[in-house]
N, C-alpha and C positions, 0 to 999 in steps of 0.2 A: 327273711324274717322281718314282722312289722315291730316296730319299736315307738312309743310314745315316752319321748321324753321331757317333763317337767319339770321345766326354769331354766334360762338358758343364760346362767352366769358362769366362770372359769370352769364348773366341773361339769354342767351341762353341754357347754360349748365342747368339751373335750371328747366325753364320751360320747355327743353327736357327730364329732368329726372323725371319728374311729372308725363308728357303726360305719355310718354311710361311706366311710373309703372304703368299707369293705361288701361294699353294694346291698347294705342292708335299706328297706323303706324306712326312712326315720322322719318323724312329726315331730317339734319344740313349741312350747307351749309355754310363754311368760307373759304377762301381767305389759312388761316394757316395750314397748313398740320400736325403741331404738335397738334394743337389745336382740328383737325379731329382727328389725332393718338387718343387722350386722350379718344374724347366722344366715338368711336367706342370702345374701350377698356375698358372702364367703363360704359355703358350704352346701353340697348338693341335697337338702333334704325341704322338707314343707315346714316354712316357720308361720305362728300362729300366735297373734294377739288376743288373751282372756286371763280366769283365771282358773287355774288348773282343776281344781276340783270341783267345779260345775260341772253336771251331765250334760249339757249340750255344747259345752267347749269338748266335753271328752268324744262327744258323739262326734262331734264336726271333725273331730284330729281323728277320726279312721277307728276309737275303741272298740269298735263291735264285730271287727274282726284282727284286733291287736294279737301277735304272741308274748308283747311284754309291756309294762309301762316301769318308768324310772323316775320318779319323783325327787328330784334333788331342788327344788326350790329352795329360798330363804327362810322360810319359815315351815316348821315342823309339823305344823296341825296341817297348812296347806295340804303336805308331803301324805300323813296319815289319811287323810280325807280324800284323797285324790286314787288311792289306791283301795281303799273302801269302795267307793264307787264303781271304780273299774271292775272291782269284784261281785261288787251285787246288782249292777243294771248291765254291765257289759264283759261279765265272764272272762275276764283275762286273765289267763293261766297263771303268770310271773310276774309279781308286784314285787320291788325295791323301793326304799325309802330311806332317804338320808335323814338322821331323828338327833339333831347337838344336845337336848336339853335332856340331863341325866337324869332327872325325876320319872322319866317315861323309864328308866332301861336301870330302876333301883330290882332284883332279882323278885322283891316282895310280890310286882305286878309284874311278874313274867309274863302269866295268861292274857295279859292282853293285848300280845298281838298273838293269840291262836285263832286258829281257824272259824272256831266257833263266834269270837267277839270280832276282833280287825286282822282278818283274813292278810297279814304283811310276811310274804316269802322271806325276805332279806330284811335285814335292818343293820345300816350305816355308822356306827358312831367315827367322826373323823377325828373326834378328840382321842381315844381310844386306838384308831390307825394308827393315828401322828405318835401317839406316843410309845406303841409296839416298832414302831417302826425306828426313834429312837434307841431305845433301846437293843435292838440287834444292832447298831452301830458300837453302841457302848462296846458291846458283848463279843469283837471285833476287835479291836484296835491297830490301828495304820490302815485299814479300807474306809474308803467314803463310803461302801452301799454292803451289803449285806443281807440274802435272801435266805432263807432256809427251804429245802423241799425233801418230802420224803421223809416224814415227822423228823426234819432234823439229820437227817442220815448224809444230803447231801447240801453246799451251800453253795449259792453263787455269789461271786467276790470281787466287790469293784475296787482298784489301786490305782494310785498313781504313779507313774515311773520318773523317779529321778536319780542323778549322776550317781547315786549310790545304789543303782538296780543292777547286777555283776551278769546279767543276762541280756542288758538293751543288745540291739546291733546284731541278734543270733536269731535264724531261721526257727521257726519253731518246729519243723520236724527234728531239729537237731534236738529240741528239749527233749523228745520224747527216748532219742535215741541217748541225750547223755544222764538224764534222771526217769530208767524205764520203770522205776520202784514208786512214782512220786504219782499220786491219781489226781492228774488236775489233767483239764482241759482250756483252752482259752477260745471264747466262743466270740468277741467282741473286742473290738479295739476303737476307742475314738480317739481321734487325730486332728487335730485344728475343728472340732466342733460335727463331724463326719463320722457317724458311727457304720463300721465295715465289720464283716465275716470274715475273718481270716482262712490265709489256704497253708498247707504248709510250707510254702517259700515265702511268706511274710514275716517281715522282722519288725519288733517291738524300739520303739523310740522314745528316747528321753523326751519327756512332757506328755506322753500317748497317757488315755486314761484306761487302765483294760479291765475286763470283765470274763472271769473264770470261774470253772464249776468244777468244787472239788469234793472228795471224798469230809467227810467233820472234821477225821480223825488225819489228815493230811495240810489243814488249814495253816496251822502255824509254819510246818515246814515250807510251805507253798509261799505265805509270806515274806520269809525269811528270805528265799529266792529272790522274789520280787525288790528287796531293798528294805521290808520294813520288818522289825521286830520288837515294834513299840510292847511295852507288857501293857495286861490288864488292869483296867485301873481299880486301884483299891478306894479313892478320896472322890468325889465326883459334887462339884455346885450345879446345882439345878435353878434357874433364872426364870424365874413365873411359876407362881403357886395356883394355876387355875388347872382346870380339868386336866389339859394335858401334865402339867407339873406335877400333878397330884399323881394321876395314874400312874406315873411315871417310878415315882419314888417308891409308891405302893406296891410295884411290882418289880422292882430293885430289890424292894428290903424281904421281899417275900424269897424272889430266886436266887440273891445273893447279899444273903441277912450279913455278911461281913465286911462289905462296902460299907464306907463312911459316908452319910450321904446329907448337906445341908441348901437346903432350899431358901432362897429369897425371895421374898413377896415383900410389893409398896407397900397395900392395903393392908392396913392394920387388921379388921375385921377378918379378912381373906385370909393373913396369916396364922390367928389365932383359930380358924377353922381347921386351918391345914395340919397344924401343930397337933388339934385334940385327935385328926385321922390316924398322923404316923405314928408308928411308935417306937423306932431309934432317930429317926433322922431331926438335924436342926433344923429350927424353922428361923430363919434370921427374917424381921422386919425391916426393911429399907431399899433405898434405890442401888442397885447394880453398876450401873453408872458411878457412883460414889466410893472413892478411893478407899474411903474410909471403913465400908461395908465389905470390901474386896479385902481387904486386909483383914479384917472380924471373919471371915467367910476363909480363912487361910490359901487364900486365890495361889499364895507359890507354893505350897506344900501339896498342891491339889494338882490329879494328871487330867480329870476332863470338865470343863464347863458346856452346859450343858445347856444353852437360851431357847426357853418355849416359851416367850412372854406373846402378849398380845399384838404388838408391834415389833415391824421386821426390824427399823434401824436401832429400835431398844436392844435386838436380840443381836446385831451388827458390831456394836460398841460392847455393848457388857461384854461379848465375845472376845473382839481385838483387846480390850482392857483386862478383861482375867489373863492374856495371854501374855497379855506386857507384865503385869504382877507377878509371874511365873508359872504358870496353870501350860501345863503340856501340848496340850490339845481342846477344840473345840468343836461343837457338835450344833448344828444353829438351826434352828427354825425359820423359815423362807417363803412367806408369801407368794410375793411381787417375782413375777420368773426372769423379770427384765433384771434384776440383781444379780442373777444365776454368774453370769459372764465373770463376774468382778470377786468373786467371791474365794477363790483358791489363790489370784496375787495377793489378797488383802490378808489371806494367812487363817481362812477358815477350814478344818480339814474334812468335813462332812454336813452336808446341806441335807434337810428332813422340808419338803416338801407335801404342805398339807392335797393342794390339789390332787398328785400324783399319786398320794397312798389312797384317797378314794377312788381316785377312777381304778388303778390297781385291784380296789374289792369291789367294787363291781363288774367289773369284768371277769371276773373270774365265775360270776354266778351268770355274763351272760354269753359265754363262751358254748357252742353245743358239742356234740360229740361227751368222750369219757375222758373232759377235761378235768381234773383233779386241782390245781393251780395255777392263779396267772399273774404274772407280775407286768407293769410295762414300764417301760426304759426311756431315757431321755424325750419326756413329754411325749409317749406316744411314736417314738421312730421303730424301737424294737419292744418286742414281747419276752419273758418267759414261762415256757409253759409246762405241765407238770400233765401228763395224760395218761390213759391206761390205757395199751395196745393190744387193739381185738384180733380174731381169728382173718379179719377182711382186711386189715392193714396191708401195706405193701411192704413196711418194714417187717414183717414179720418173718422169720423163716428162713432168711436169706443173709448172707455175710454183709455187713453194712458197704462193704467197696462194691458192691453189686448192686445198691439201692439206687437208683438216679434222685438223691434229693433234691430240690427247686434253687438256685441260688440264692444265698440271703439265706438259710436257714443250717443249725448245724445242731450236733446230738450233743449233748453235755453231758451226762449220766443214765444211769442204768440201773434202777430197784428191782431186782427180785428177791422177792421174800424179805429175808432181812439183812442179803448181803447186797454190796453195792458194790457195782460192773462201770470203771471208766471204759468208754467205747474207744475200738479201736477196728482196723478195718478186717480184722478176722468175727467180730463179735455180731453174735447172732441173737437178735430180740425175737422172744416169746409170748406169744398169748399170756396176758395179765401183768406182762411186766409196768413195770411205771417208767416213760421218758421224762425226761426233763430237754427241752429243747430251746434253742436262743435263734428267734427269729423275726427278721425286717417287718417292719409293716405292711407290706407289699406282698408277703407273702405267709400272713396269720391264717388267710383265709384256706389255704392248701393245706395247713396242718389240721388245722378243723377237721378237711372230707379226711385228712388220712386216720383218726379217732373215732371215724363216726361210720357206723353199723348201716352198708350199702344194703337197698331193698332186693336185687340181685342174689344177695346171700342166702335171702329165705326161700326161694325160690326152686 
C-alpha cells in the first residue's frame, strides 16, 4: 500500500514508522527540514521537504498513484486542503485528517466535509480521543487502560499486579483450570518494560503490567482476582476546562448524570464558558496546584482527579497534590512519553496518552482486510484488533488447538451474534464471527492477509 503522510511531528513520525515496518511505501511531507533529516534517518520511508497542500509537493510525493494520504500536520486548514487536493487533482481513494479546531466539527456544518464539498473520509478530533479515552479509565477503576470491543460486549484490561494479587506466582493454565466459570483471557504481560505473549506455563509477577480480554459482565470479578476492587467512583475533579475537560464532563454528566463532577479552570473567561456548557457540574475558577482550590474542590472526599490541562507537569502535580489532599486515584494526561517511565513510582494510576489515542484512530481506518477495530499498545509494540472472519480464513472451521497461529499473536474473544465465546482450544470460529486479537508488531501484518478476501477464492 502507498501511503502519503502529512507532517511528520510525534503522530506522523509514529503512524510513519508503523506503516513502513510493516513494509507499506510511506512518503512524509513537512514544511521542517530537520524534522525530514530525523524521519529519513530513522525510518525506512521517503521523507520530503514542502508544504503539504500544494499540488506539486503532492505530485512529487507519488499522489497520483497514492491509496491513502494522512494529513496530520499542525495546522488544520493545511490538513483540510491537502486532502482536498488529493481528491480533486490526484484521486486518492482514503483521505484522513486530523481537524483540533471545534468550529469545524459544531454538528450545524456537518456537510462540509461531504463528498460533495471536502471530500474528508475520516476526521480526527484528538481532543475528543483524549478524552473518550479518559473516560473508559474512569469507567474502570484499578486498570490503567481500558478498551472496549464488540459494542461493548467485550473489554480489554490493563492492571497492575501487586503483593496484594492472590494469583502472582501461578501458571496460567492453572487459572483456567481453577476459575473455569471466569471468561477472561490474558493476552499480554509486560515485565521490566518488554511486552510478551504469554503461553500457559507462564506465571504473572508482582510488578508485571498485564493485559486481559474479558467478557463486560465478567470484569469486576476478574478484577477482583487480579488484587483490585477499587469501586466506581461517584466525586471526580477534572483539572483543565478546555476541549478535552469540557468533553469530558459533558459526557460524564450525560452517561452518568449521578457523578459529582467539579472542574477547575485558571482562566477566568474559560471558566465562565464552561460553567454556561454544563449543567450539574462545578466549575471552580483557580489554579490546581493551590492548596486552597484542592480543598474548595473537596480533593479528600473525592475518589478520582482527573488532569487534562494543557501542560504535562501542571497535570503531574495537581495530580500528586489531589492525591496527597486525599483524592483516591489519579487519572493524567501525558504528553512528553519520556515521563511515561516515572509515572507509576510517583503514585499516578492511569496515563491518557494524547499521541497514542490518535495513532490508535487512525489505524483502525488504515488497517485492510474486515478489520472492525484497532487499538495500539505500548507506543506501537502491540495491536488490538477487532476483525470479521471470512469463509477464506484459516481460523475458520477448525478447533483453535489445530490453527498454527504465528508467535506474538493470541485470540482474546469471540462475538457471535450477541453472545460472547472466550476461546479455548476446543473452540471453533465461524464465518462472520468477530475476533478480537492481541498481537506484536511484528506480526500485525499476518492478521491483516488472515481478514482479508484471497483473489483464489473467487476463482
Amino acid at each position: 500500500m502507498k501511503v502519503i503522510v502529512c507532517g511528520a511531528g510525534q503522530v506522523g513520525y509514529n503512524i510513519a514508522r508503523q506503516l513502513s515496518g510493516e513494509h507499506n511505501d510511506v512518503t512524509v511531507i513537512d514544511q521542517s527540514p530537520e524534522l525530514v533529516r530525523r524521519i529519513n534517518d530513522n525510518l525506512d520511508v521517503h521523507g520530503l521537504v514542502g508544504f503539504a497542500s500544494q499540488p506539486d509537493v503532492l505530485e512529487a510525493a507519488g499522489a497520483a498513484d497514492a491509496d491513502m494520504i494522512i494529513a496530520v500536520t499542525f495546522a488544520d486548514e493545511v490538513n483540510m486542503v491537502a486532502c482536498q487536493v488529493a481528491h480533486s487533482l490526484f484521486n486518492v481513494p482514503t483521505k484522513i485528517a486530523r481537524v483540533r479546531a471545534q468550529s469545524y466539527l459544531r454538528p450545524i456544518w456537518r456537510d462540509l466535509f461531504s463528498r460533495d464539498h471536502m471530500p474528508i473520509d475520516v476526521i480526527i478530533s484528538p481532543e475528543m480521543e483524549v478524552a473518550r479515552s479518559a473516560k473508559r479509565r474512569l469507567e474502570v477503576p484499578g486498570a490503567f487502560d481500558m478498551i472496549p470491543f464488540g459494542d461493548d460486549k467485550l473489554r480489554l484490561i490493563g492492571v497492575r499486579l501487586t503483593d496484594e494479587c492472590p494469583i502472582v506466582d501461578t501458571p496460567l493454565r492453572q487459572l483456567t483450570e481453577l476459575f473455569p466459570d471466569l471468561n477472561i483471557v490474558v493476552v499480554g504481560i509486560d515485565r521490566g518494560g518488554q511486552l510478551l505473549v504469554p503461553t500457559g506455563d507462564d506465571q504473572m509477577l508482582v510488578g508485571d503490567e498485564v493485559f486481559f480480554v474479558s467478557d463486560k459482565d465478567h470484569v469486576s470479578r476478574a478484577l477482583s482476582l487480579f488484587g483490585h476492587e477499587e469501586k466506581e467512583a461517584r466525586r471526580i475533579i477534572i483539572v483543565g476546562g478546555g476541549n478535552i475537560g469540557l468533553f469530558l464532563a459533558e459526557s460524564m454528566e450525560r452517561d452518568h448524570p449521578s457523578v459529582r463532577i467539579k472542574v477547575v479552570e485558571l482562566n477566568r473567561e474559560r471558566a465562565e464558558y464552561v460553567a454556561e456548557r454544563l449543567e450539574r457540574s462545578v466549575v471552580i475558577n483557580g489554579d490546581a496546584l493551590d492548596s486552597d482550590i484542592l480543598i474548595e474542590a473537596n480533593a479528600a472526599n473525592t475518589e478520582t482527579v482527573v488532569a487534562v490541562a494543557d501542560d504535562d507537569e501542571v497535570n503531574i502535580l495537581a495530580s500528586l497534590l489531589a492525591k496527597r489532599y486525599g483524592c483516591q486515584r489519579a487519572v493524567t494526561l501525558i504528553n512528553n512519553a519520556g515521563y511515561g517511565p516515572l509515572l507509576t513510582s510517583l503514585g499516578i494510576d492511569a496515563v491518557v496518552n494524547p499521541r497514542a489515542s490518535t495513532v490508535s484512530t487512525i489505524l483502525q481506518h488504515v488497517r485492510r482486510g474486515r478489520i472492525r477495530a484497532v487499538h495500539s499498545l505500548r507506543d506501537g509494540v502491540a495491536e488490538v484488533i477487532e476483525a470479521e472472519a471470512l469463509e477464506t480464513s484459516p481460523l475458520v472451521g477448525v478447533p483453535l488447538r489445530d490453527v498454527n497461529l504465528p508467535a506474538g499473536m493470541i485470540i482474546g474473544g469471540v462475538l457471535r451474534d450477541d453472545s460472547v465465546i472466550i476461546p479455548r482450544g476446543d473452540t471453533v470460529v465461524q464465518v462472520k464471527d468477530r475476533v478480537v486479537i492481541f498481537a506484536l508488531a511484528d506480526v500485525v501484518k499476518r492478521v491483516e492477509k488472515m481478514f482479508s478476501v484471497r483473489l483464489d477464492f473467487f476463482i
